[in-house]
C-alpha positions as CSV (number, residue, x, y, z in Angstrom):
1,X,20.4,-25.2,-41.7
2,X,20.1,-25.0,-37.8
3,X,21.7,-28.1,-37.3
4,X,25.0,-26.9,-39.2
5,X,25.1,-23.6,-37.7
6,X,25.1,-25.5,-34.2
7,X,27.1,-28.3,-35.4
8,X,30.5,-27.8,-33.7
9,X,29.2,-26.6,-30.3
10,X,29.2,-29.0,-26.7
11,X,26.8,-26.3,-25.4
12,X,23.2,-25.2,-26.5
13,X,20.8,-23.0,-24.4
14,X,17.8,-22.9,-26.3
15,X,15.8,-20.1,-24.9
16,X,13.0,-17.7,-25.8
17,X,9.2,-16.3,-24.3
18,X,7.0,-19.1,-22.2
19,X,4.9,-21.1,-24.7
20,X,6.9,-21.0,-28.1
21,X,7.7,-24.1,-28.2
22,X,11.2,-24.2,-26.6
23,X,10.8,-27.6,-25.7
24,X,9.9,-29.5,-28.8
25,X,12.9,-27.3,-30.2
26,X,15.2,-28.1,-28.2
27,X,13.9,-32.0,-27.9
28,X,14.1,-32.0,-32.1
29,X,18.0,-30.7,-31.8
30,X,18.9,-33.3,-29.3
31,X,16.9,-36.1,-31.8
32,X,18.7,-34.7,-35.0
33,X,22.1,-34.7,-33.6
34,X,21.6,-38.0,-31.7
35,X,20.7,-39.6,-35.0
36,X,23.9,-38.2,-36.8
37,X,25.8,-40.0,-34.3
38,X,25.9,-37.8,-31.2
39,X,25.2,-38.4,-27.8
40,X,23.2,-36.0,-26.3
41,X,21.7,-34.7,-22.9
42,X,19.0,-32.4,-22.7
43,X,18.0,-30.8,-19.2
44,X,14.7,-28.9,-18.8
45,X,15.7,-25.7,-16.6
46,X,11.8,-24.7,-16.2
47,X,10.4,-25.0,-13.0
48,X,7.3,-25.9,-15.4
49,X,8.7,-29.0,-17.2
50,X,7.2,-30.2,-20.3
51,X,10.5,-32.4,-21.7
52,X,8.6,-35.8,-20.2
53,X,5.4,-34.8,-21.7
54,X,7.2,-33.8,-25.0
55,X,8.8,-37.1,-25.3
56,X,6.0,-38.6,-23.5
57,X,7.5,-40.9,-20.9
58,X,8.6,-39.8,-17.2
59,X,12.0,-37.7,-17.1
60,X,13.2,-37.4,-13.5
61,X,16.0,-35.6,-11.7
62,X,18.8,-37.6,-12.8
63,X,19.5,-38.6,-16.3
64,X,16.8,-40.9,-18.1
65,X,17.0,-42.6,-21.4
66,X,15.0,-40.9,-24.1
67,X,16.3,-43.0,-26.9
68,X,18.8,-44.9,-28.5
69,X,19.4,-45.1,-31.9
70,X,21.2,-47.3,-34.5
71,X,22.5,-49.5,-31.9
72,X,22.6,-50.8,-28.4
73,X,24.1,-48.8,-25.6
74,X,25.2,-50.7,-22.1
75,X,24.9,-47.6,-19.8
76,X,25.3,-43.8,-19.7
77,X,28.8,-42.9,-20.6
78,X,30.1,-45.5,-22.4
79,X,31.2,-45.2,-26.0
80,X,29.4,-44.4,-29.5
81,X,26.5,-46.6,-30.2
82,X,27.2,-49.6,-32.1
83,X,26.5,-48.6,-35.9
84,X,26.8,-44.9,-36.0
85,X,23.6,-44.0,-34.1
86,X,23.6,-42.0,-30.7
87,X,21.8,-41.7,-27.9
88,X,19.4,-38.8,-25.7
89,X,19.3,-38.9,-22.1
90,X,16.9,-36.5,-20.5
91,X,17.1,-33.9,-17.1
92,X,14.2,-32.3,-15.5
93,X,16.1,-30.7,-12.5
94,X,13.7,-30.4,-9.6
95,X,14.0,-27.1,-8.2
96,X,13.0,-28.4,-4.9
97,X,15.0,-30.8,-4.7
98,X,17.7,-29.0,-6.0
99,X,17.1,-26.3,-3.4
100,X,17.0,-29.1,-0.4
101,X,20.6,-30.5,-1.8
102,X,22.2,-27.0,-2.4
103,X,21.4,-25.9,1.7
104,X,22.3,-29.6,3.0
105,X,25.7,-29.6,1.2
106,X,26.0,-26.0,3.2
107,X,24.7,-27.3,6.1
108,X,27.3,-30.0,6.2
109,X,29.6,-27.6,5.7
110,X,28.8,-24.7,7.8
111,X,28.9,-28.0,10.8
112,X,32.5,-28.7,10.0
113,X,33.7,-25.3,10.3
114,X,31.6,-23.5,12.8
115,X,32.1,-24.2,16.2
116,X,29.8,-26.4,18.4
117,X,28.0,-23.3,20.0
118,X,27.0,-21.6,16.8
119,X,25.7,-24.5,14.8
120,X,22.0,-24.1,15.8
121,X,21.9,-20.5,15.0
122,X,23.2,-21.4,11.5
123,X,20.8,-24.0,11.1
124,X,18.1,-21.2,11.9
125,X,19.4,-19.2,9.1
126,X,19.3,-22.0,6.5
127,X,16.1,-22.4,7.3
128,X,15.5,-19.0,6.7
129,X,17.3,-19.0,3.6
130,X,15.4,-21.5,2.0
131,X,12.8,-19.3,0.8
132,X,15.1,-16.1,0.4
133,X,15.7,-14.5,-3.1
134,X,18.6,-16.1,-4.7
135,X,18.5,-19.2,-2.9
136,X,16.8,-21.1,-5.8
137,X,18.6,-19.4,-8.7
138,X,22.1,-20.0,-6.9
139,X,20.9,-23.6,-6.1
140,X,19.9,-24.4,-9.9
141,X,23.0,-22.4,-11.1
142,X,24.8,-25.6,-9.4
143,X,22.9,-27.8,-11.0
144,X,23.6,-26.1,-14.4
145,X,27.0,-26.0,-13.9
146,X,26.9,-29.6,-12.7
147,X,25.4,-30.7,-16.3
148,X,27.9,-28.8,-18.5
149,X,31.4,-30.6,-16.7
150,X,28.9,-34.0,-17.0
151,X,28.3,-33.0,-20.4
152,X,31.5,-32.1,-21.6
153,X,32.6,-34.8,-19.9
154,X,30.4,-38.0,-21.0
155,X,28.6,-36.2,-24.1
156,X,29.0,-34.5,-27.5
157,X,26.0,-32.2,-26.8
158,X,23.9,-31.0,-23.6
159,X,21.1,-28.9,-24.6
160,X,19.4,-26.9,-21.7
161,X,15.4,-26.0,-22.6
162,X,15.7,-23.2,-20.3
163,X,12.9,-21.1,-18.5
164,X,11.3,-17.9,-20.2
165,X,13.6,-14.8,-20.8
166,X,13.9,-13.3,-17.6
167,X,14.7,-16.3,-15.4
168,X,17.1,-17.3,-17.7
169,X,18.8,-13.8,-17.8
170,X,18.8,-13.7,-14.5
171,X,21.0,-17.3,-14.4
172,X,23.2,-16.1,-17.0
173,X,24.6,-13.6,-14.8
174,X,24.9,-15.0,-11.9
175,X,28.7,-17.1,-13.2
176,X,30.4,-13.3,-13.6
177,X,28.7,-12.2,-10.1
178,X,29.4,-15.1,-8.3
179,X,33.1,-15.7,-9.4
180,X,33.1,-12.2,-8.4
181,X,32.2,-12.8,-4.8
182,X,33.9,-15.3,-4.3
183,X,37.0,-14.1,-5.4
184,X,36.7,-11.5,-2.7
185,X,35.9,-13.4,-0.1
186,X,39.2,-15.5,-1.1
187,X,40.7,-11.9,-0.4
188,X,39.5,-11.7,3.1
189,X,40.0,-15.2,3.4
190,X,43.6,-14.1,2.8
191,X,43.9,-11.3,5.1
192,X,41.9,-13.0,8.3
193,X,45.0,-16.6,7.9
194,X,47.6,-13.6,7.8
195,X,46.2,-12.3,11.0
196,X,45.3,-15.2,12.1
197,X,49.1,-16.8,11.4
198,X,50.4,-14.0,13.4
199,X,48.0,-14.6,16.1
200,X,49.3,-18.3,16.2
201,X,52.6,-17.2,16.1
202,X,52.2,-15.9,20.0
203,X,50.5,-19.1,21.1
204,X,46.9,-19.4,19.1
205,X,45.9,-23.0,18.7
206,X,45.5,-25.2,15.3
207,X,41.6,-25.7,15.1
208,X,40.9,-21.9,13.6
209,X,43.8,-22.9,11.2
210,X,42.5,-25.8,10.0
211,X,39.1,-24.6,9.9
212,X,40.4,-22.1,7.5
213,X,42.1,-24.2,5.2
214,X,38.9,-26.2,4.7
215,X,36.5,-22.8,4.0
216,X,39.7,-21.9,1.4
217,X,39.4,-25.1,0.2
218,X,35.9,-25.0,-0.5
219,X,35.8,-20.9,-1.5
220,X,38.3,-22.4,-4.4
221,X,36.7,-24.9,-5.7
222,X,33.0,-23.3,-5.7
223,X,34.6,-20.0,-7.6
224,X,36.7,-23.2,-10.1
225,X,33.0,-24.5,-11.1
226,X,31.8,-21.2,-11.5
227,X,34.7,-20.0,-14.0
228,X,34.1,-23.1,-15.9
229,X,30.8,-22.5,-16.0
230,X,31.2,-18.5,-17.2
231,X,34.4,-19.6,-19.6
232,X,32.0,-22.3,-21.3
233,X,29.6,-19.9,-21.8
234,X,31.0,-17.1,-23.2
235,X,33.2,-19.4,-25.2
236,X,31.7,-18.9,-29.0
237,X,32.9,-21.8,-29.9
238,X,31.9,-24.1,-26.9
239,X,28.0,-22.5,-26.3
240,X,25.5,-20.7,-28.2
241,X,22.1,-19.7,-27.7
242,X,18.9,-20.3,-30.0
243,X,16.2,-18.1,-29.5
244,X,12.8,-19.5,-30.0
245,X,9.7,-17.0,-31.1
246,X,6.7,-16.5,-32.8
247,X,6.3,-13.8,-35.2
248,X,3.9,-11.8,-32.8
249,X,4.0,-8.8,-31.7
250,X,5.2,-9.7,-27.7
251,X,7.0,-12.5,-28.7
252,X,9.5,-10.7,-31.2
253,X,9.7,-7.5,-28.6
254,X,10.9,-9.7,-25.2
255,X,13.0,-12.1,-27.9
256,X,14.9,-9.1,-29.0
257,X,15.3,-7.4,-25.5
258,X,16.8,-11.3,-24.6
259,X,19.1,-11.1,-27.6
260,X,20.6,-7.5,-26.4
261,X,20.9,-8.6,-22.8
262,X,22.6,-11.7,-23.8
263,X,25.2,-10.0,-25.8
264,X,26.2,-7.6,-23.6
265,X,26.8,-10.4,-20.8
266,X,29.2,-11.4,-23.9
267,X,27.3,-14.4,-24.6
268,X,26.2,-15.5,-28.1
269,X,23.5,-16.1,-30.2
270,X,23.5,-18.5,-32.8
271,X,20.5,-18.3,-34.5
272,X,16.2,-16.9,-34.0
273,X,14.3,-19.6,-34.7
274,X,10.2,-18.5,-35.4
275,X,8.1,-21.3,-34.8
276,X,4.7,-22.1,-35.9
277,X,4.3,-20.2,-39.2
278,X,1.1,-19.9,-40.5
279,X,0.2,-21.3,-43.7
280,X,-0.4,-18.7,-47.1
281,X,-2.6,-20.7,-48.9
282,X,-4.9,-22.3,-45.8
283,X,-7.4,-20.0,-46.0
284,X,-8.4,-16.1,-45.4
285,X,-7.9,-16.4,-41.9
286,X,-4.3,-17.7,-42.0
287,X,-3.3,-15.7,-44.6
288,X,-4.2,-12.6,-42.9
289,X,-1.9,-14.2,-40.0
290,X,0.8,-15.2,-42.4
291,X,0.7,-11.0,-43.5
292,X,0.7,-10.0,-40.1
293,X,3.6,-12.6,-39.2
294,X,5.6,-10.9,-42.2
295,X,5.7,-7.6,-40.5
296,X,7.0,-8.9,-37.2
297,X,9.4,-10.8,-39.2
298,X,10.5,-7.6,-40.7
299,X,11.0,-5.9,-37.8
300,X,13.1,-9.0,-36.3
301,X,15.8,-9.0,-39.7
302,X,15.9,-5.5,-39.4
303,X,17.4,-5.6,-35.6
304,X,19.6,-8.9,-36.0
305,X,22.5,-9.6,-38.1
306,X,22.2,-13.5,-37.3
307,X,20.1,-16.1,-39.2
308,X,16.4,-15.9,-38.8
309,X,15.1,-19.8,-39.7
310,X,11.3,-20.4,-40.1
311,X,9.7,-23.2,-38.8
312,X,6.3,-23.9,-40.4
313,X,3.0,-25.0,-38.2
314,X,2.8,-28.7,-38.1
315,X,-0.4,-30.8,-37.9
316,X,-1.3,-32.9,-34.8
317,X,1.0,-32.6,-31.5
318,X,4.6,-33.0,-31.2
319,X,4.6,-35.5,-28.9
320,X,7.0,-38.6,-28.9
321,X,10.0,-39.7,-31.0
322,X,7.9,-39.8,-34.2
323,X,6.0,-36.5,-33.5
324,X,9.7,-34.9,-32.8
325,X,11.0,-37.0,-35.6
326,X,8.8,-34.6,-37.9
327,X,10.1,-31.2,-36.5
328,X,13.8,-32.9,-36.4
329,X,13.6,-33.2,-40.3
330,X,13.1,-29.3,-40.5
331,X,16.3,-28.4,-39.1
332,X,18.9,-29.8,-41.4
């Protein structure tokens, strides 16, 4: 049933509580739609990754093979695979990394546009800003934003197995606040060339100008990536999320917090997803679990009006194609 209700959409944020099983969710989407054809990315947002120990090889920062199915694939963006089958390529981002990119791209920047006499103090204030707050969500923001134009671009499907509620609410503002921002600065920008032109006009020389074309230039095409980013995901038919819980008591109150902060950001959920549902008939113990999970299950249909699909508990670990292969089979 999942895999219908998600059919249609480029997008996927599969979200939820740390330790629900987000992962091996999100890694059995990308299998099942890669194996009706679909080629698929899925990028691990979590600072603590588990994507590469879920499909148990090494995933990386750039975008690594998982499988290919059905037929033989030369490279990352080239056409369906031969026979119908489809492909998953796998993203850890590295926050790190990602951080060290983000200020060098600014750095580069701030060089070209700042004269020679104030390029160490900026330099002192990147390095400053490397452990400020914001720095690392605005720096994986990128990075997110970067993997939705890659994945509408070269894929049917990128799924993001996002970090726990909070972090990821905190990212799904940021688009609206940013394009904000930006947008105002573009305002100033505005005003400071129209003082500045008239400044030029009684003798001012070029470099300011064309210092200010360049910081226009790059104000418009930070706030373009940023609208594309906020458009795709608040487009329902584009991106939804799937929420990922266990019928527990913390679990079903942060996932329905999640769900009401997600809405009123205007973004939509698809479907809850409760993982890992004790057996009836496996005993007193589970059974008692099984009644307790039903209340918590009430309590969840009661506050949602979107589909509430039960994954049972598996035996063994979900870990590699055929372990995902198992949990992939539930979601049709």
């Amino acid at each position: 049933m999942l895999l219908s209700l998600v059919a249609d959409r480029r997008v996927l944020f599969v979200s939820g509580k740390g330790g629900v099983g987000k992962t091996s969710v999100a890694s059995a989407l990308a299998l099942a739609r890669a194996r009706a054809g679909a080629r698929v990315l899925v990028v691990s947002t979590d600072p603590a990754h588990n994507l590469g120990h879920v499909w148990d090889r090494p995933v990386g920062d750039e975008p690594t093979r998982l499988t290919t199915l059905g037929g033989r694939v030369e490279g990352r963006v080239e056409g369906r695979v031969e026979g119908g089958g489809g492909i998953v390529d796998g993203i850890e981002i590295d926050p790190q990394a990602t951080v060290d990119r983000h200020l060098a791209g600014v750095r580069a920047s701030m060089h070209r546009l700042l004269p020679e006499r104030l390029r160490s103090a900026a330099d002192r204030h990147l390095a400053a800003a490397r452990e400020a707050p914001g720095t690392h969500e605005s720096a994986i923001l990128e990075r997110i934003a970067e993997a939705v134009e890659t994945g509408l671009s070269d894929y049917d499907l990128v799924v993001f197995d996002t970090a726990p509620s909070g972090h990821t609410l905190r990212l799904m503002a940021l688009p609206e606040q940013l394009t904000a921002w930006t947008a105002t600065l573009l305002a100033n920008r505005d005003r400071s060339e129209r003082f500045g032109a008239a400044l030029r006009g009684l003798g001012g020389g070029t470099d300011t100008l064309d210092r200010d074309a360049e910081l226009r230039r790059l104000l418009v095409r930070r706030q373009a990536r940023f609208t594309a980013l906020r458009d795709a995901v608040t487009d329902p038919a584009t991106t939804s999320f799937v929420l990922v819980l266990l019928a527990e008591r913390l679990p079903v109150a942060e996932t329905l917090d999640l769900r009401a902060r997600l809405l009123q950001l205007g973004i939509g959920v698809e479907a809850l997803v409760v993982n890992r549902r004790s057996p009836a008939d496996a005993g007193e113990l589970l059974a008692a679990r099984r009644e307790a999970e039903d209340r918590q299950l009430g309590v969840v249909r009661e506050a949602v009006g979107e589909p509430v699909l039960e994954l049972p508990l598996l035996p063994g670990e979900l870990v590699g194609e055929s372990g995902l292969a198992a949990l992939a089979a539930l979601l049709g």
